[in-house]
C-alpha positions as CSV (number, residue, x, y, z in Angstrom):
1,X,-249.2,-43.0,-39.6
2,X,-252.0,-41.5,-37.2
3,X,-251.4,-41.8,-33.5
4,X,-254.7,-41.6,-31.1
5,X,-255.6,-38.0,-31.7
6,X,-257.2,-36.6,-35.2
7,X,-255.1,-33.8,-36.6
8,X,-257.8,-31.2,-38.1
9,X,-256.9,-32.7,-41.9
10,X,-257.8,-35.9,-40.8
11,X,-260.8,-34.4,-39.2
12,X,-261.9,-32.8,-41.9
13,X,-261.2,-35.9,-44.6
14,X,-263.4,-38.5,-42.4
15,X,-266.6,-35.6,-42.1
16,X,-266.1,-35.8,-46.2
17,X,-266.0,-39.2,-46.4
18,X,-269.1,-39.8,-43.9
19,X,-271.6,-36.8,-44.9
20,X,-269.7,-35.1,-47.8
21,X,-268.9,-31.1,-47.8
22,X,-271.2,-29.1,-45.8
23,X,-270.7,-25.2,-45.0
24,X,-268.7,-26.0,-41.7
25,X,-266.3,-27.9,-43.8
26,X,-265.9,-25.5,-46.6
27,X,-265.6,-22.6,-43.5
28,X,-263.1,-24.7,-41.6
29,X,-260.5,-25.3,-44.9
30,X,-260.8,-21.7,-45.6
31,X,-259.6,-21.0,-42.4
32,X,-256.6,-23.7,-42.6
33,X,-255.8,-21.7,-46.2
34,X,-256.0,-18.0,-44.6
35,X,-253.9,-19.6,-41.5
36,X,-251.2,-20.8,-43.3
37,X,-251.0,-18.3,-45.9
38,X,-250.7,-15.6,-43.1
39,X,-247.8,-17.6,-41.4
40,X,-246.0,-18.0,-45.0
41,X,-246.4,-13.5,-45.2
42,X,-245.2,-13.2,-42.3
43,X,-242.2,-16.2,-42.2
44,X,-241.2,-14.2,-45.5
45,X,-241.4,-10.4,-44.0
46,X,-239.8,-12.0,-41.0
47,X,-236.4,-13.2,-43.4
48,X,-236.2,-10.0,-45.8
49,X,-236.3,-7.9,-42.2
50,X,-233.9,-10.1,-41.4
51,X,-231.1,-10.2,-43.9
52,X,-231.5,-6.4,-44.3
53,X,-231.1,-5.4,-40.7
54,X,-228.0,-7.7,-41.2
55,X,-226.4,-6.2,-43.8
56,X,-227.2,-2.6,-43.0
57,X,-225.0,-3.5,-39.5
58,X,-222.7,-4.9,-41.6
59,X,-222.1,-1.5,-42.9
């Protein structure tokens, strides 16, 4: 299921398999987490703005 390049949660699972969780690790999932919980706020803002602006045209 992998082509040639790592994706960085395949990077991240073969450092843990080889050494373990070091600092760098821990720093680089926490990033990942803050990443995609920042796209999710803003997919969500995005769709209420959205469907109001819609409706209030409607009007």
């Amino acid at each position: 299921m992998q082509g040639r390049h790592n994706t960085l949660q395949t990077y991240l699972w073969a450092q843990y398999k080889q050494v373990g969780l070091s600092p760098t690790l821990y720093a680089l999932m926490t990033l990942l987490i803050l990443v995609t919980l920042l796209v999710m706020l803003l997919l969500v803002l995005k769709a209420r703005g959205g469907t109001s602006s819609a409706a209030a045209e409607s009007r």
